[in-house]
Wavefront OBJ file of the C-alpha trace (Angstrom):
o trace
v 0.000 0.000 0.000
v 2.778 2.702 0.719
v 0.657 4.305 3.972
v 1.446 4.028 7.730
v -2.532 2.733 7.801
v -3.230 0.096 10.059
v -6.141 -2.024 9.701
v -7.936 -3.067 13.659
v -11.442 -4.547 14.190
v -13.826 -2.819 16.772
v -16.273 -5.184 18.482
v -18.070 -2.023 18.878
v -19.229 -1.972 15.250
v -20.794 -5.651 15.426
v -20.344 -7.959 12.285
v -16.857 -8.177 10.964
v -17.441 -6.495 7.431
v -18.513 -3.554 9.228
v -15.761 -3.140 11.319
v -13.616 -3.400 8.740
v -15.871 -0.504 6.634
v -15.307 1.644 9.881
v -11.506 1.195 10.483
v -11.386 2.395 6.688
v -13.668 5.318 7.237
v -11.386 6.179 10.158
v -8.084 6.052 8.060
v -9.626 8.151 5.185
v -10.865 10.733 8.269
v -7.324 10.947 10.156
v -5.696 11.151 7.144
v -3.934 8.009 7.284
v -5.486 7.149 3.927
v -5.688 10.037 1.128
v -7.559 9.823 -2.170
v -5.695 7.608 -4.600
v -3.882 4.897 -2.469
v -4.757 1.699 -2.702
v -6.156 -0.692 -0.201
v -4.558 -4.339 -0.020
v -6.130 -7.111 -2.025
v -8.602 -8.387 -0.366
v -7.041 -12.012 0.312
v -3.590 -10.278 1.985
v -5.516 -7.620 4.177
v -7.883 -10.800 5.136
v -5.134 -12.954 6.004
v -3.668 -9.871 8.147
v -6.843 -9.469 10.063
v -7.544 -13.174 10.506
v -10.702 -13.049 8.648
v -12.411 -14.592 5.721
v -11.673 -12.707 1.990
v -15.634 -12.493 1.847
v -15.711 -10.499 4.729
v -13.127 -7.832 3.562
v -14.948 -8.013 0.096
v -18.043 -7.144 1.471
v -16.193 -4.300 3.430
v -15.011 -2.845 0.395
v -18.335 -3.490 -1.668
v -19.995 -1.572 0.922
v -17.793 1.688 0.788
v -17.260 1.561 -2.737
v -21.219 2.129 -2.823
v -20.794 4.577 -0.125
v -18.191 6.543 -2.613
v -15.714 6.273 -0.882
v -13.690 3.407 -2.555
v -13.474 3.020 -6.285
v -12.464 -0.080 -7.582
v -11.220 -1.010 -11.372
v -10.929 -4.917 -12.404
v -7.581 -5.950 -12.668
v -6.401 -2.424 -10.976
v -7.307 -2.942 -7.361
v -9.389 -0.919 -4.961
v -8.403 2.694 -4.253
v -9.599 5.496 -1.993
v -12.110 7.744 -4.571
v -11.949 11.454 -4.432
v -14.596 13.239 -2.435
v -17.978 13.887 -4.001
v -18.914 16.760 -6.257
v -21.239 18.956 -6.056
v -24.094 18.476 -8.784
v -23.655 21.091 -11.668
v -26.691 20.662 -13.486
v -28.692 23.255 -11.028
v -26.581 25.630 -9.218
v -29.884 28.056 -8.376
v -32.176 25.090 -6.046
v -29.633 25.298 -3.093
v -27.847 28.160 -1.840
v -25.695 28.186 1.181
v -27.153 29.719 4.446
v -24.458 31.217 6.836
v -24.847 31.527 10.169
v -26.225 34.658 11.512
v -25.516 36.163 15.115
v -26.417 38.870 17.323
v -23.832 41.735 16.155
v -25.097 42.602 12.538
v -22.012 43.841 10.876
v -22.795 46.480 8.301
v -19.152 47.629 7.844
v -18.746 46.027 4.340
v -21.226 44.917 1.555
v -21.630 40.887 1.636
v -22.686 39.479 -1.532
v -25.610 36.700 -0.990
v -25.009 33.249 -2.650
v -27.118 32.838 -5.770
v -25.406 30.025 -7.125
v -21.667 31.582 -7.281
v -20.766 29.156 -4.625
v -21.387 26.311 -6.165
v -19.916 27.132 -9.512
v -16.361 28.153 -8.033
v -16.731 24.927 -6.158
v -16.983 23.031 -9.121
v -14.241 25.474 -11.174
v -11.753 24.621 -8.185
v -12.602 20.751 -8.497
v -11.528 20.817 -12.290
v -8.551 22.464 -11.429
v -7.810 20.024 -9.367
v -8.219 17.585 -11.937
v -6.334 19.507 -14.884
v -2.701 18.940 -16.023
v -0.194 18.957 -12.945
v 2.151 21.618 -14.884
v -0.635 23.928 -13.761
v 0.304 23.152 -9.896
v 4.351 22.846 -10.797
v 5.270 25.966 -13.416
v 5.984 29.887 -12.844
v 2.966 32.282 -13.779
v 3.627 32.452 -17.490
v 1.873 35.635 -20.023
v 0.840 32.308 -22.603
v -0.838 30.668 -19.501
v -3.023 33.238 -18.449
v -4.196 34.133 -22.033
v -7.123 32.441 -22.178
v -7.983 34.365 -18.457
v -7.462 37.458 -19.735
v -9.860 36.852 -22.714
v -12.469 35.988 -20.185
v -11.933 39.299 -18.595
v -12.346 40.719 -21.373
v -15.664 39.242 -22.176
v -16.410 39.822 -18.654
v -16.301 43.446 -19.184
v -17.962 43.288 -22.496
v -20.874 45.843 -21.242
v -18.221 48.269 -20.038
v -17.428 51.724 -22.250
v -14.011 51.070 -22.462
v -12.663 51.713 -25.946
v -10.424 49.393 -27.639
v -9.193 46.372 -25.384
v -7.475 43.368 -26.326
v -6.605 40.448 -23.288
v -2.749 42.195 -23.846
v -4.348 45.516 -22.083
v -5.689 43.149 -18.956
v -3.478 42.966 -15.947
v -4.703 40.208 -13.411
v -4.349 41.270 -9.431
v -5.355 40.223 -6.215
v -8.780 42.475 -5.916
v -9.171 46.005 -6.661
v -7.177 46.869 -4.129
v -3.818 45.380 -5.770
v -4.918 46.610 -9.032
v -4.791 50.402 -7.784
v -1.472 49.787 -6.163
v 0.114 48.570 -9.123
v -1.615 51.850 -10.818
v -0.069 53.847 -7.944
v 3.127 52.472 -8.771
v 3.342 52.437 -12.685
v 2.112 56.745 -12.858
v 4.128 58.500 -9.256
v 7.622 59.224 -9.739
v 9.682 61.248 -7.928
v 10.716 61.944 -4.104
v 7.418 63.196 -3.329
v 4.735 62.011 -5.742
v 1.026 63.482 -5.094
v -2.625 62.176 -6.126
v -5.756 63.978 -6.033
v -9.243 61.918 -4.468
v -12.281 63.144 -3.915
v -12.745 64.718 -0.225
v -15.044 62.367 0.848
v -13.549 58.900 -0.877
v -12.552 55.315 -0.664
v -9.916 55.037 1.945
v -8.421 52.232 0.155
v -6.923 55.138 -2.576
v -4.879 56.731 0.979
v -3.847 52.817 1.991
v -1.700 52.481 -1.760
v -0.741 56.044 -1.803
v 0.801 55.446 1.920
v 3.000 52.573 0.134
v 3.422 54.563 -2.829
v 5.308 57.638 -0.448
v 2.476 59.835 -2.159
v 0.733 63.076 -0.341
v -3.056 62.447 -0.973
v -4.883 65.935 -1.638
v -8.574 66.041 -1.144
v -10.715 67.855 -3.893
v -14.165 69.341 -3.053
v -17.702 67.775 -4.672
v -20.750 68.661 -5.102
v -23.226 66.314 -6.039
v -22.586 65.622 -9.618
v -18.877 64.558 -8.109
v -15.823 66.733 -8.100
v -15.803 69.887 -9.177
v -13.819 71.172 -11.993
v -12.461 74.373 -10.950
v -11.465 72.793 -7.279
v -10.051 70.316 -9.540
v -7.863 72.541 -11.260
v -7.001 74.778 -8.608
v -5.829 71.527 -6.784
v -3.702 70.207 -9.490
v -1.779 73.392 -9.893
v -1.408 74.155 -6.361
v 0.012 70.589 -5.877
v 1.619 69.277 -8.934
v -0.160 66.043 -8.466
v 0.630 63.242 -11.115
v -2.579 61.428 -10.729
v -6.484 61.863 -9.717
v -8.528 59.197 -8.104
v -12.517 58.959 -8.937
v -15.279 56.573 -8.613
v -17.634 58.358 -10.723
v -20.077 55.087 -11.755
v -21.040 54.784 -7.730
v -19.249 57.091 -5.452
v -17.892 55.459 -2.379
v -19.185 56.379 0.116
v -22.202 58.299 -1.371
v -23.286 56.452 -3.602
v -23.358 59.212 -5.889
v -23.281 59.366 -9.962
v -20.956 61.469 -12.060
v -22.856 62.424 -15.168
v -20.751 62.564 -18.409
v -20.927 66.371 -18.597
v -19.047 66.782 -15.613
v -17.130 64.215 -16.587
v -15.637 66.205 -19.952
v -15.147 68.893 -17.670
v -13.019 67.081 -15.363
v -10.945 65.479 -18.692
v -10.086 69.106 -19.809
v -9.462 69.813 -16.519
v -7.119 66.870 -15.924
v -5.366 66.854 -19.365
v -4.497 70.690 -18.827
v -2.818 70.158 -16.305
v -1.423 66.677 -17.329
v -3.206 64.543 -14.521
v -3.713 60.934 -15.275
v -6.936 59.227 -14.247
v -7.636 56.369 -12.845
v -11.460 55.084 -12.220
v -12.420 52.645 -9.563
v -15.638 50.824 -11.050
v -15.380 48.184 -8.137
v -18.925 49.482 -6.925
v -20.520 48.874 -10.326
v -23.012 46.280 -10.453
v -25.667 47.452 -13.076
v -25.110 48.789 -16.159
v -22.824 51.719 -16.978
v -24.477 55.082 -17.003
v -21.895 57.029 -19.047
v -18.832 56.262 -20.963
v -15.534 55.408 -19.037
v -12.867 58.087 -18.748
v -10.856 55.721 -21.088
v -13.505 56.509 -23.660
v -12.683 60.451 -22.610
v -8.895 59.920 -22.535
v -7.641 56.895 -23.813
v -4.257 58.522 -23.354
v -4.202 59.424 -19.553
v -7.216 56.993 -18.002
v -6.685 53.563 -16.189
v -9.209 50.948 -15.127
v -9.682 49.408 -12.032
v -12.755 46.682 -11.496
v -12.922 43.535 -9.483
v -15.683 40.432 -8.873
v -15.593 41.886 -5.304
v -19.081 43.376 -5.148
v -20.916 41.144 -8.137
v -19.830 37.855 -7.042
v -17.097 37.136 -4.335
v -14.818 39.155 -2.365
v -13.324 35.844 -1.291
v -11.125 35.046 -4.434
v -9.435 38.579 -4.875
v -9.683 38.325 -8.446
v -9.074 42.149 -9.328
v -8.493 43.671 -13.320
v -6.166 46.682 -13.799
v -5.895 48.575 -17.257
v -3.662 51.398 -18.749
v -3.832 53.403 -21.458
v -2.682 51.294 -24.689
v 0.505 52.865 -24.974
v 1.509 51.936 -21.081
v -0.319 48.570 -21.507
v 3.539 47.095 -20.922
v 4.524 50.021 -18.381
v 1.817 48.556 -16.118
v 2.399 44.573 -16.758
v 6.141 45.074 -16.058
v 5.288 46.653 -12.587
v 3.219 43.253 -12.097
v 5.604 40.633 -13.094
v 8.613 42.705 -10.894
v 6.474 42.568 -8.242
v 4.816 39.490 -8.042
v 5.652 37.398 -11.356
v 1.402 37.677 -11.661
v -1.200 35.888 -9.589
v -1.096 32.159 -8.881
v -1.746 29.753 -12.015
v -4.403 28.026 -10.299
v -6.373 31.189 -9.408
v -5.825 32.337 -13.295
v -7.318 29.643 -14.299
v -9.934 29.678 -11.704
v -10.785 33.555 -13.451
v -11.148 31.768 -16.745
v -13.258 29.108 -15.928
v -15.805 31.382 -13.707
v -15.911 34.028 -15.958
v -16.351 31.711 -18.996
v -19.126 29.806 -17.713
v -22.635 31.577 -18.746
v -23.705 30.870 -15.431
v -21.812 33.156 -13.757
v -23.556 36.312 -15.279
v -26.771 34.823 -14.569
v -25.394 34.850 -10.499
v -24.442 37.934 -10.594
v -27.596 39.387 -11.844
v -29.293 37.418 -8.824
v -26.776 38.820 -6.320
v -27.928 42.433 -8.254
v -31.537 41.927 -7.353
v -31.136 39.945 -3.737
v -29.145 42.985 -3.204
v -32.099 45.378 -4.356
v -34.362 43.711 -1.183
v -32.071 44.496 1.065
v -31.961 48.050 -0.160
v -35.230 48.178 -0.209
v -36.201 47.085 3.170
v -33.746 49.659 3.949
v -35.456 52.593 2.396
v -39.000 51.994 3.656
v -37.786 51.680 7.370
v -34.930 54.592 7.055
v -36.462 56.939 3.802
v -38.164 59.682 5.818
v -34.402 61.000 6.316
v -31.843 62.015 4.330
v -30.714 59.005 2.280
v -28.917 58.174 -0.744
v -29.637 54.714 -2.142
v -29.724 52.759 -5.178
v -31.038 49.451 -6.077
v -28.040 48.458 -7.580
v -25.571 49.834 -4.837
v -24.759 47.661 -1.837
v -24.805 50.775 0.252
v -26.847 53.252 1.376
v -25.378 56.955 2.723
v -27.312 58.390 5.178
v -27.112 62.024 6.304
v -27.368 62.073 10.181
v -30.481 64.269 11.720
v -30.318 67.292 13.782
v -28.788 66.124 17.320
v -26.639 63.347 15.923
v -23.096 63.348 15.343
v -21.605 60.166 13.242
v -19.026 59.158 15.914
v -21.453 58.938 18.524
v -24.257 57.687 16.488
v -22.190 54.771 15.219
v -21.500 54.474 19.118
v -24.920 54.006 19.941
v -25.978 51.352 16.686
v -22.650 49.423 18.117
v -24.490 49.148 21.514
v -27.491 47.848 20.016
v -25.711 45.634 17.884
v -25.498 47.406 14.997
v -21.736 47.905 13.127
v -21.792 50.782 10.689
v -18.965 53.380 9.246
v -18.535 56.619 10.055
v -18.220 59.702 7.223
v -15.053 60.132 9.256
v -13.313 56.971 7.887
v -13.885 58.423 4.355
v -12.454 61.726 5.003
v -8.662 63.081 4.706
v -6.598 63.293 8.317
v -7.139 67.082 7.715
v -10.738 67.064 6.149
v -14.437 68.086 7.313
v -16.658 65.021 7.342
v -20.560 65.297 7.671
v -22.168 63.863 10.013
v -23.210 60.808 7.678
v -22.776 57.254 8.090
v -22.156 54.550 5.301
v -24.844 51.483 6.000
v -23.671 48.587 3.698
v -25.968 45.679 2.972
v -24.880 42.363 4.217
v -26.265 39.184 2.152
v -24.983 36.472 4.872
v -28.108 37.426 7.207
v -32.002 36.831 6.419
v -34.002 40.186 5.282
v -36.301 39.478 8.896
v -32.520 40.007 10.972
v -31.953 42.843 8.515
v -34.955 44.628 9.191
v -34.659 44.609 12.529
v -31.256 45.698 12.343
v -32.848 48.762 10.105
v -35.435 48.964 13.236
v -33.519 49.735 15.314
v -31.150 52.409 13.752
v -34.547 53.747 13.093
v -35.244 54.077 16.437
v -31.789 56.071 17.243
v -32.704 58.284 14.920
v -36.064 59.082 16.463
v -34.515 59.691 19.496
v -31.373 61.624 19.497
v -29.554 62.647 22.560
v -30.785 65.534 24.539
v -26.768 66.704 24.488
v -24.879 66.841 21.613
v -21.783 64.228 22.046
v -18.297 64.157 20.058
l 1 2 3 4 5 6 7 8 9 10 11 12 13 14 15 16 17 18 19 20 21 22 23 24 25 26 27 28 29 30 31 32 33 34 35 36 37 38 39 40 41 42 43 44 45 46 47 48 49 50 51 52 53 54 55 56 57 58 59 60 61 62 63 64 65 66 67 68 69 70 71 72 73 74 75 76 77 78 79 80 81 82 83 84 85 86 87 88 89 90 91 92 93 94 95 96 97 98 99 100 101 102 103 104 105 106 107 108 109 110 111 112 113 114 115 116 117 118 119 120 121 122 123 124 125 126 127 128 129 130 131 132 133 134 135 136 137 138 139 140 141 142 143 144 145 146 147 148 149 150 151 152 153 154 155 156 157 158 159 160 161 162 163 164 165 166 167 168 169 170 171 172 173 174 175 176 177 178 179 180 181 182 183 184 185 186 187 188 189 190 191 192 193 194 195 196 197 198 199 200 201 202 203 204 205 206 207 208 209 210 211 212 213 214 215 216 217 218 219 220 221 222 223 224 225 226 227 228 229 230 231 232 233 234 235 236 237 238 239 240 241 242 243 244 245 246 247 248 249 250 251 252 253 254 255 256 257 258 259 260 261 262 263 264 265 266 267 268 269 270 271 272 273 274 275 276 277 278 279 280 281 282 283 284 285 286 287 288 289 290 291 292 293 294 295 296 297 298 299 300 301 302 303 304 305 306 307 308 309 310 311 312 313 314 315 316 317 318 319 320 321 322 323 324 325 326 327 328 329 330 331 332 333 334 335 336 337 338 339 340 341 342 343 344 345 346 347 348 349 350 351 352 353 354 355 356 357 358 359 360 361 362 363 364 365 366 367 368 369 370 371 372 373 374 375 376 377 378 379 380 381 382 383 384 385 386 387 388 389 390 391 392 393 394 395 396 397 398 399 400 401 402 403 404 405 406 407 408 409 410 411 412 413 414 415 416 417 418 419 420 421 422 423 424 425 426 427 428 429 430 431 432 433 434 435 436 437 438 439 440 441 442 443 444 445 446 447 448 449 450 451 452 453 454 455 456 457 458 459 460 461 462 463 464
């Protein structure tokens, strides 16, 4: 056999054959047996145990119809590879996590709609493709056919021209706006422009970077040009950070007027742009700023927010022209993301399936908004169907630091404007509420209840 197995027999599982079936079960669940080895023929592990060869027989025949043995004639009797999980309807049976008492409403959660059970079953055929996928170095041949599924991926997207050679793989959208970062600063003391209220992931890679992050005012069509301007030639910045598709942490929409006006703004003064689009999860509204200017725009998007945050499968793209600027940047610094996880992109993103899960996680999504808005609407919020966040502009007595307080205490975890804002900024008094798919719409709601209530009753003095 090759394995430190030993077969013993337990009177405590009665007939022979059955305590033979258990001390099998029990070397398969401590790991003494792993799928593939093979068991001993049946007359040599009979004469071992001092047992009849139609006992160990029926031993076998009972956990190869179990699934747990396979057997081949002539071959011998081997331990099978665990069961998969039926592909022919991935929508019947979703996955229910377990809920508990502090809702956390810190980050969106996607729901499972099925996504679950296709990356299950990607990550089982990976398992069962060529070994040089689990042996070689990330390769820019290998991860072709990943990078064409990206492509497709983003098919809806305003992009312009874009080949797979313009698609840079990266661990999340995080990783894809460092590398960015790192491909456009230059110099001892690089700077980059972000809207004042923004996603404080754009500080995080500018803090690697060595960059001074600048905050630029908005109104509610996004950031303004002339603050814009006034900002870039005060500074010098290199670079300016938007999420004009779904503002984060507003939720709000930059319409494509105001987005020309921030292009002649930005190639005035010879800022490069680089869009988020992580938040996206409907269709696009306006064209991309790599439609507006295909020579200074990069693309950041990820499966974060329409699938799985889980995988960190995140897409960075440059300008055409520093296409190889920005792929060099990602093979010096981490020769590109595991083979297995490249392939795991193609096959996802490949299978029709997929699209039809994220449009499901779109519209579970949409309930939870909704349940949102008809307990929380009579104030000042900002919500879309399609975003898995809602922005909600504190009342009269409330300030965010001590309102998030007071949701903590009734176990309810929300963010604060103040996590959105520079060191040196203004915040409102706003909080972020993101939706989280891992709990039922009834917990939910009563999480929504009772933020409702806080706001009804605000303190009688005005805490900091």
């Amino acid at each position: 056999m090759g394995t430190i197995w030993q077969p013993s027999l337990s009177q405590d599982h009665g007939p022979k054959y059955k305590a033979v079936a258990a001390s099998i079960r029990d070397g398969v669940k401590d790991g003494m047996l792993a799928v593939g080895d093979q068991l001993p023929p049946v007359r040599d592990l009979a004469w071992q145990l001092k047992i009849t060869p139609g006992t160990v027989a029926r031993a076998y025949s009972i956990l190869t119809d179990e699934g747990l043995l396979t057997a081949g004639v002539g071959r011998g009797t081997f331990v099978a590879a665990p069961k998969r999980v039926p592909e022919d309807d991935v929508w019947s049976h979703t996955n229910p996590l377990p809920e508990s008492d502090a809702v956390n409403l810190l980050s969106p959660r996607m729901p499972d709609q099925g996504q679950v059970k296709l990356i299950r079953a990607a990550l089982h055929q990976i398992a069962d493709g060529p070994s040089q996928g689990m042996l070689n170095y990330p390769t820019r041949d290998a991860y072709k056919g990943a990078r064409e599924a990206v492509v497709d991926w983003l098919s809806d997207v305003p992009l312009g021209p874009l080949t797979e050679q313009d698609i840079i793989l990266a661990h999340g959208g995080q990783s894809a706006i460092t590398l960015v970062l790192q491909t456009v600063l230059s110099g001892p003391k690089p700077v980059m422009l972000v809207e004042d209220l923004s996603y404080a992931g754009f500080r995080r890679a500018a803090e690697l970077a060595r960059a001074e992050v600048v905050g630029v005012e908005m109104d509610d069509h996004g950031v303004i040009p002339d603050a814009l301007d006034a900002a870039a030639r005060a500074s010098g910045a290199q670079i300016f950070c938007t999420t004009p598709e779904v503002q984060n942490p507003t939720g709000g929409f930059t319409p494509l007027w105001r987005r020309e006006e921030l292009v002649r703004v930005a190639e005035r003064n010879g800022l490069e742009i680089l869009e988020d689009d992580c938040y996206r999860n409907g269709n696009p509204r306006a064209a991309s700023y790599r439609v507006l200017a295909p020579q200074h725009a990069w693309h950041v998007s990820s499966i974060s927010k329409s699938l799985t945050p889980a995988l960190r499968i995140g897409f960075a793209i440059a300008p055409t022209h520093r296409s190889a600027d920005l792929r060099r940047v990602s093979e010096y610094g981490f020769f590109g993301v595991a083979q297995p996880l490249a392939e795991l992109t193609r096959i996802v993103l490949s299978d029709p399936r997929t699209r039809e899960a994220a449009q499901r996680v779109r519209e579970k999504i949409g309930e939870y908004v909704e349940v949102a808005v008809n307990i929380l609407g009579s104030y000042d919020l900002k919500w879309d169907r399609d975003v898995p966040f809602l922005w909600l502009t504190l009342p009269s007595g409330w300030r965010s630091a001590a309102f998030c307080r007071a949701a903590e205490q009734q176990g309810v975890q929300i963010k604060s404007a103040d996590e959105f804002a520079l060191r040196d900024g203004r915040a409102p008094h706003a909080v972020r509420i993101a939706v989280n798919g891992h709990i039922g719409l009834q917990s939910f709601e009563a999480a929504m209840q009772r933020l409702r209530r806080l706001l009804d009753s605000p303190p009688e003095q005005i805490s900091v």
